[in-house]
C-alpha positions in Angstrom: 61.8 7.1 -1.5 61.3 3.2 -1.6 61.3 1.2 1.7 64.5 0.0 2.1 65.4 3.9 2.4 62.3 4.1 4.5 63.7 1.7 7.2 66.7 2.4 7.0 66.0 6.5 7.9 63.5 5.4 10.3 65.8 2.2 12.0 67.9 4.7 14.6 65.2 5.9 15.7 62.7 2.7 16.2 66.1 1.6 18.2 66.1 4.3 20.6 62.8 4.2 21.3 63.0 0.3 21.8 65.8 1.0 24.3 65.1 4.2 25.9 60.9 4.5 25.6 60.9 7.6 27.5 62.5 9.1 24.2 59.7 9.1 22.2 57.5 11.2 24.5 57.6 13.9 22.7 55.8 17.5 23.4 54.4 19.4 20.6 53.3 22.8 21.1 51.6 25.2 19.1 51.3 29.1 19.8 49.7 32.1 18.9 48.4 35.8 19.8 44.8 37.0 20.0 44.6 40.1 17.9 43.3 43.3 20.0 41.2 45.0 17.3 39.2 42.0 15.3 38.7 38.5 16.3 41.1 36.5 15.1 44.1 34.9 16.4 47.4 34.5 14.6 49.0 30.7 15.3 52.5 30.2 14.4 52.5 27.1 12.1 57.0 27.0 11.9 56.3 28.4 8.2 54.4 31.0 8.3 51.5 32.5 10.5 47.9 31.6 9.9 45.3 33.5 10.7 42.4 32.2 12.1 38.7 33.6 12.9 34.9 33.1 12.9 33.6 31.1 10.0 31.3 32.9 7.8 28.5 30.2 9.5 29.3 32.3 12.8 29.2 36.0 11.6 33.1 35.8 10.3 34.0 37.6 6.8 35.3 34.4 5.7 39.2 35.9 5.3 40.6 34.2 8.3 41.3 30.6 8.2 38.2 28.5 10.3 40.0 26.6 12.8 37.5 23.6 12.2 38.8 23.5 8.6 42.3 23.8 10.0 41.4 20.7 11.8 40.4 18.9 8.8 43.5 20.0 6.6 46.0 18.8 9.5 43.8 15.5 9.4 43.7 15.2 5.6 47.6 15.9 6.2 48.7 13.5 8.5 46.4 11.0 6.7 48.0 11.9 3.4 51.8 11.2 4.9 50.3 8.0 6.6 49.1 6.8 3.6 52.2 7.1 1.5 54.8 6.2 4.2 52.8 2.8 4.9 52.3 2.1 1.0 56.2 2.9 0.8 57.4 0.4 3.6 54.6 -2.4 2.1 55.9 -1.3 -1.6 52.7 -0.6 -2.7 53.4 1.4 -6.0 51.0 4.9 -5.7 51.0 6.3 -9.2 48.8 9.3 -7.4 46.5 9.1 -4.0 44.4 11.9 -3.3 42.7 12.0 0.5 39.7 14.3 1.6 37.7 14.7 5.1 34.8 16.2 5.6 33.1 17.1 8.7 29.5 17.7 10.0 28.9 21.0 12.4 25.7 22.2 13.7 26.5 25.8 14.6 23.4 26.4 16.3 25.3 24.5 19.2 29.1 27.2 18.8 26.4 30.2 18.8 24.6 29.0 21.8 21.2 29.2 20.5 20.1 25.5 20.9 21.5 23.8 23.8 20.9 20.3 22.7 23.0 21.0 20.1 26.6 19.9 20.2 29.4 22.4 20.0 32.3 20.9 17.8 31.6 17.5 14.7 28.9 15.6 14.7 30.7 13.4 12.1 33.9 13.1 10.1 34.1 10.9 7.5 37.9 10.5 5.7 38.2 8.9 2.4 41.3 8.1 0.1 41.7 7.5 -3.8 44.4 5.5 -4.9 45.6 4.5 -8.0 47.8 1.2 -7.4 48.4 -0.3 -10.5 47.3 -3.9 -10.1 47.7 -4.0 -6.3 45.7 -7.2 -4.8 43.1 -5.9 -2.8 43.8 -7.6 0.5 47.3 -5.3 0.5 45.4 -2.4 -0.2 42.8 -2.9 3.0 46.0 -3.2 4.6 47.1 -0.2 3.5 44.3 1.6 4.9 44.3 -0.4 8.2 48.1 0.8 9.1 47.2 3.8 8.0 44.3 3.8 9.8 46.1 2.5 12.8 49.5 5.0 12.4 47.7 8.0 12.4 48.5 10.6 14.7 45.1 13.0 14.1 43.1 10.5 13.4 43.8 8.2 16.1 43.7 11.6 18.5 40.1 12.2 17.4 39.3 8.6 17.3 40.3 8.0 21.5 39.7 10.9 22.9 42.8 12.0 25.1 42.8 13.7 28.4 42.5 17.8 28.0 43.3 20.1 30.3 42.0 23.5 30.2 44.1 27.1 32.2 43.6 30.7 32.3 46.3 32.7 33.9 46.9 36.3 34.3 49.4 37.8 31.8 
């Protein structure tokens, strides 16, 4: 895809929004079902079902997915599409980008057995590779600044948002 096709798939939409702002609120939702026998819980990802459970680090097998890896991978994914759809629409040639994240947990703090310890990341650090050909660097900090700033994950971890929090009776 180059950018002209970019814009041009992206214009009706960038036009509503402009007109109408209450268009682009938009609720995602995710689902899923605790699993009666073993502790797990399968989440419907619109492809398939994953399967998630304790990490290893937490007395898990180490078969179900780890939801703070899940975390990572929709960060590294959201990063990834970013990354390209910004270098498209500044026509920054990407002969190949790789991204990874990696995060820093202290599971003392998700088994309760320190309680100075914090449940969830201490730190996540992101990182891309790119190979642009003879891109100027000044267009490639850009690159990662819009993609930085376009984001969806990232910016979500980065400002925390409000959270709510419910139990109901089935």
């Amino acid at each position: 895809m180059d950018a002209a096709t970019l814009r041009a798939q992206q214009a009706p939409h960038k036009d509503r929004y402009r007109a109408e702002p209450g268009a682009a609120l938009i609720t995602l939702r995710a689902q899923g079902s605790v699993d009666d026998a073993r502790i797990a819980c399968k989440v419907e990802t619109g492809r398939a079902i994953a399967e998630a459970g304790l990490h290893p680090a937490t007395g898990g097998s180490g078969a179900e997915l780890c939801s703070g890896d899940m975390l990572l991978e929709a960060l590294v994914a959201c990063a990834g599409v970013t990354l390209k759809a910004v270098a498209t629409a500044l026509e920054i040639p990407l002969t190949s980008a790789s991204v990874r994240a990696e995060g820093d947990l202290d599971f003392r703090g998700t088994l309760g057995v320190a309680k100075d310890a914090p449940v969830g990341f201490r730190e996540i650090r992101l990182a891309f590779e790119v190979d642009a050909g003879d891109t100027p660097q000044e267009k490639l900090d850009t690159l990662l600044k819009l993609t930085e700033r376009y984001c969806v994950v990232f910016q979500t971890l980065n400002a925390k948002p409000a959270l709510a929090v419910s139990l109901n009776r089935a």
